[in-house]
C-alpha positions in Angstrom: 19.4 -19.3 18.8 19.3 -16.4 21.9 16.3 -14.9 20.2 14.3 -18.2 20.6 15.9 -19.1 23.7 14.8 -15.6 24.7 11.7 -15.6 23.4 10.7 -19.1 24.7 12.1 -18.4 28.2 9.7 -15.2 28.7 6.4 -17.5 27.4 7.0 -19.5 30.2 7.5 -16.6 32.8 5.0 -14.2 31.0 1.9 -16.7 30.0 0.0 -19.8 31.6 0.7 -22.3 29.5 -0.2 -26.0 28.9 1.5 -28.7 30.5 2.4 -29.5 26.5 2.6 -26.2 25.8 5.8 -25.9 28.1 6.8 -29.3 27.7 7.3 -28.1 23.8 8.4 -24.7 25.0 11.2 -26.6 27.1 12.2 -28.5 24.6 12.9 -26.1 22.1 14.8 -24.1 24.6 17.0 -27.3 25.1 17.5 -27.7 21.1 18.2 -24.3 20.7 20.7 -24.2 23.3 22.5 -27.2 21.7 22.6 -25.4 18.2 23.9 -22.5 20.1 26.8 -24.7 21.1 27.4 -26.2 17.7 27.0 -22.6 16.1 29.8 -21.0 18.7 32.4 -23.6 17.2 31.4 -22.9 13.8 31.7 -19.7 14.2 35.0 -19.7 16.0 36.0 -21.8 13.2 34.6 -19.1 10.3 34.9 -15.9 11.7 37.7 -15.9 14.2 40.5 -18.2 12.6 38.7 -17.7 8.9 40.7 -20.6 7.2 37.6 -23.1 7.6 35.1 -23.3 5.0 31.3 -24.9 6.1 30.5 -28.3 4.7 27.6 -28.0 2.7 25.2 -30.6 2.6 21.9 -31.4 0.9 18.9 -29.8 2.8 15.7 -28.4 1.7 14.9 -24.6 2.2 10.9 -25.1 2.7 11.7 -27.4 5.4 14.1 -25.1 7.1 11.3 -22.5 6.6 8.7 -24.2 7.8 10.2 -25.3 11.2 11.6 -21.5 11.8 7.9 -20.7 11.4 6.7 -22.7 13.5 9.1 -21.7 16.6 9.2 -18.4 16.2 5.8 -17.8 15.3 4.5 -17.6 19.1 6.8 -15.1 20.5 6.0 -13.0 17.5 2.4 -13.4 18.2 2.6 -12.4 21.4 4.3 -8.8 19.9 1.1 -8.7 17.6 3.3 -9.7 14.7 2.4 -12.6 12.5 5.0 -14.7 10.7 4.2 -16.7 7.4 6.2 -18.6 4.8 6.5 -19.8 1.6 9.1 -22.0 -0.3 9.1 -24.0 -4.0 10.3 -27.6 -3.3 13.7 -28.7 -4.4 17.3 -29.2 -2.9 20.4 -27.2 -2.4 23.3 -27.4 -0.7 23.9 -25.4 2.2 24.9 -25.6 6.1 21.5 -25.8 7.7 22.6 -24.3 11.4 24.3 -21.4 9.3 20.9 -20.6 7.3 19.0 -21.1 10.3 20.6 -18.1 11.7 20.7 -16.1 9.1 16.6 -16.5 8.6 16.4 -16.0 12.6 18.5 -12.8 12.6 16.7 -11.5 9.5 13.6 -11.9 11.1 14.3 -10.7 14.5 15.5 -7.3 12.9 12.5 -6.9 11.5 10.5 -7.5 14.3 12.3 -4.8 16.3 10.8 -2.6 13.2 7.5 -3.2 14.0 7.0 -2.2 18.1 3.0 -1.8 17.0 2.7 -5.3 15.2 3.0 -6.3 11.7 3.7 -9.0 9.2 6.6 -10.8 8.1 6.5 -13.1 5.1 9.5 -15.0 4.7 9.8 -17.2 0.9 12.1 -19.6 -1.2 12.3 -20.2 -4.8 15.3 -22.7 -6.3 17.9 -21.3 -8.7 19.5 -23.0 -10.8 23.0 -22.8 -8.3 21.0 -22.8 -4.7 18.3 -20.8 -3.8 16.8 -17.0 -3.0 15.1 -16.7 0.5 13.9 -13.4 1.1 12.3 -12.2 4.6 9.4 -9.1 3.8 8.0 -7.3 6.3 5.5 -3.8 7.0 8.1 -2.0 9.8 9.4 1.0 9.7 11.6 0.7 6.7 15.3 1.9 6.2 16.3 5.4 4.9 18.1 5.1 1.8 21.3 6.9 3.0 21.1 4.0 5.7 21.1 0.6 3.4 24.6 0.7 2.2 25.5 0.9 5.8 23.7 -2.1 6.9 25.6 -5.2 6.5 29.1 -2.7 8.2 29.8 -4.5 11.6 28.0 -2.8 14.8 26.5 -0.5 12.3 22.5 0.8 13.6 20.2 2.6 11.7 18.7 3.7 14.9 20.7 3.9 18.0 18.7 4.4 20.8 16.2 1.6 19.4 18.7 -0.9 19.1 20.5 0.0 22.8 16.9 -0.6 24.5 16.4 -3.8 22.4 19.5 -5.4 22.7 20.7 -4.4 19.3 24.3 -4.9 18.7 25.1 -4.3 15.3 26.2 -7.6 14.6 23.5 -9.4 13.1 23.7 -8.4 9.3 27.5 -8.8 9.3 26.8 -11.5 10.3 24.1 -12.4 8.0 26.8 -11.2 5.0 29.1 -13.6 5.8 26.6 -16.9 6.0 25.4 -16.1 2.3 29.0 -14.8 1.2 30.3 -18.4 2.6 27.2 -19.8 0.5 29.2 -18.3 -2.8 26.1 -15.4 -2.6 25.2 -12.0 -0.9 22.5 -10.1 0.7 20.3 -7.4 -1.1 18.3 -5.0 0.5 14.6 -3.5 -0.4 13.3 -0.6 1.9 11.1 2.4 2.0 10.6 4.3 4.7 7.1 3.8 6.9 6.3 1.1 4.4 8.8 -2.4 5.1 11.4 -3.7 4.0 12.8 -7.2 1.9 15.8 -8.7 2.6 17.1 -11.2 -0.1 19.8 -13.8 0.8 20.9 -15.3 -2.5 22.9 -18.7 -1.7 24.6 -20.2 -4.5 26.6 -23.4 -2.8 25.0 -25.4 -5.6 21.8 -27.9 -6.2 21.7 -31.9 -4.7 
């Protein structure tokens, strides 16, 4: 939720906008915000005292897609990046705000892989026990010796990057947990100079 609260906060200082255009931009700052509030108890819940599980409902990953696409793809624009998506049609069960930030962190590392611009794809297909999301994009990719590393807590594949963008080496770990507390886990795709995929497999199970 920072990221988009972050990212809609500068639109407003950074770009004239529409009276709708920051009516919309308010409001999703206000949403976000509230998320961020329901997230921080879930995740004090999760993380800190560990002995609460998520309740999973039934949600659909295309339209969870589909609105992070359509929030995030503006600030993204405005870093020459274009954001795109994909997703089969079908139901699984999952904790929406959890997934939300899993897609959100996965993206936002890979836009701080592409400072020149780029693409990121992000897709769904059902399984038969939940669903695969994967986030793609054409950054910098990840050196091999590096991907093992990547889901360790403040771990960085490039330090001085990640200081200068507000990296903390959290994100991952964080992203690790969501699909480990979705009975799945995170799988990594990267070459160097040519982009990387990130895979989240959740298998919490099918409405």
């Amino acid at each position: 939720p920072m990221t988009a609260i972050i990212g809609y906060a500068d639109l407003l200082r950074e770009q004239a906008l529409t009276p709708a255009e920051q009516q919309d931009a308010a409001n999703y700052i206000f949403s976000e915000a509230r998320r961020l509030e329901r997230l921080s108890l879930k995740l004090l819940d999760i993380l800190v005292a560990e002995h609460t599980e998520p309740t999973l409902t039934p949600n659909a990953p295309a339209a969870l897609l589909s609105d992070v696409t359509e929030h995030l793809s503006p600030s993204l624009a405005a870093a020459g990046i274009t954001l795109s998506q994909t997703c089969e049609d079908g139901l699984c069960l999952m904790d929406p705000d959890l997934v939300r930030s899993l897609l959100i962190n996965l993206i936002d590392n890979a836009r701080k892989a592409m400072p020149q611009g780029g693409a990121i794809a992000l897709s769904g297909v059902m399984t038969p026990d939940g669903c695969r999301l994967t986030v793609a994009d054409t950054g910098c990719g990840i050196p091999p010796s590096a991907v093992q590393h990547l889901t360790e807590a403040f771990y960085r594949v490039d330090k001085s990057r990640s200081r200068a963008q507000g990296g903390a080496g959290l994100g991952l770990t964080l992203c690790a947990r969501i699909a480990a507390l979705h009975g799945g886990t995170l799988q990594f795709e990267s070459e160097p100079d040519k982009g990387t995929r990130v895979i989240a497999e959740l298998k919490g199970g099918r409405a």
